[in-house]
C-alpha angles and dihedrals in degrees: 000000000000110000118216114274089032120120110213127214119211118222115235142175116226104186108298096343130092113215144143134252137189125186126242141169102216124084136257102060110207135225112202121207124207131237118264113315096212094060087050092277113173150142086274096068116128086242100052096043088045082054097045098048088042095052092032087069092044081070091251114138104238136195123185115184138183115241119246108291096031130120114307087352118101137238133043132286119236077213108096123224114276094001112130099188106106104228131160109014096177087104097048091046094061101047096053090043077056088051099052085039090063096038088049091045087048096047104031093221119143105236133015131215108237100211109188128185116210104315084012089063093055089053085049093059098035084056095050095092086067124105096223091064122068101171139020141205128200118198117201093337111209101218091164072075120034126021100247084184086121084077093075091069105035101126105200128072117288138158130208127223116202132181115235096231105019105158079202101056132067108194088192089070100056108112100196136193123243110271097028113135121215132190133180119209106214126251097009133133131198100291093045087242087159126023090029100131075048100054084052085057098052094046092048093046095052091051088049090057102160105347132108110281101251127187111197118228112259123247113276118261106218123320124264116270124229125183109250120224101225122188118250117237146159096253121164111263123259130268096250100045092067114093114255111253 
């Protein structure tokens, strides 16, 4: 059942892959990518939830996924078990570029905003190129780990996220394009322990850019009862009122 003031995400099956949706009437849609899969990264993360639900009541669709080989999705990660090193992201790639595919065929709205969190956040990047996406977000992007240069030359809006103390991220090196727009939320750290309703804020503000704030209505809880007049009649009895014999 769905209370009154809950937003409620849809479960969905995007080829091989298991994610959740929620509906929305302002663009962009956004397709949310998850932390790294081989440290137990998924769409269940307390980030990703923390952006869906951030950017669900800005009135934005959303749909966060987990990566092949993760959780209920099928297939297998060229990312082994426990490594934190970030390799080959041809896989991750596509399966965020099959996410935006299906939101922007659900909503029929032109261009989706690819959001990534940590590794997310290199997918995201490493899916910009692509038509279907006309903005990306990093969140916390790792770059000890993953040269996030290509930035520099993005070429579509996008806003970074940074923790103000990530023992993973170097804001130095950030090489960014002119018009990025980068933001730091205070006394975080990596996971957004601390400052995370914050980060959600941040994310939904920039999206809104100019336009009028808008909160969309929650999902109904059940819908109100009313007593029904019913016609008496001699009907036979029901089944279930005989006794058994």
């Amino acid at each position: 059942m769905v209370l009154a003031g809950q937003y409620l995400e849809r479960s969905a099956v995007v080829g091989d892959l298991d994610a959740l949706y929620h509906r929305g009437t302002r663009e962009p849609p956004c397709a949310i990518a998850a932390p790294h899969p081989a440290l137990g990264g998924s769409m269940s993360s307390p980030v990703v939830a923390e952006l869906a639900w951030a950017l669900t009541r800005a009135g934005h669709p959303t749909m966060r996924f987990d990566y092949r080989g993760v959780g209920a999705s099928r297939g297998i990660s060229r990312h082994p078990a426990g490594s934190l090193a970030i390799g080959d992201l041809r896989d991750e790639v596509a399966d965020l570029l099959s996410i935006c595919e299906h939101l922007l065929a659900t909503t029929l709205m032109g261009k989706a905003c690819a959001v990534g969190y940590s590794f997310g956040a290199a997918v995201a990047l490493e899916a910009a190129g692509d038509p279907r996406i006309g903005s990306v977000i990093l969140i916390a992007p790792p770059t000890r780990l993953y040269d996030f240069g290509a930035l520099a030359g993005i070429g579509k809006p996008a806003l970074v996220v940074c923790a103000h103390h990530d023992e993973y991220a170097d804001r130095a090196a950030l090489k960014t394009a002119a018009g990025t727009a980068l933001e730091v939320v205070p006394h975080s750290d990596h996971f957004f322990s601390r400052g995370l309703t914050e980060l959600g804020k941040t994310v939904a503000h920039w999206l809104r850019g100019g336009r009028e704030e808008y909160v969309a209505p929650p999902d109904g809880g059940s819908a109100p009862s009313r007593d029904l007049d019913l016609p008496e009649g001699d009907d036979p009895p029901l089944e279930l009122d005989r006794d058994p014999k």
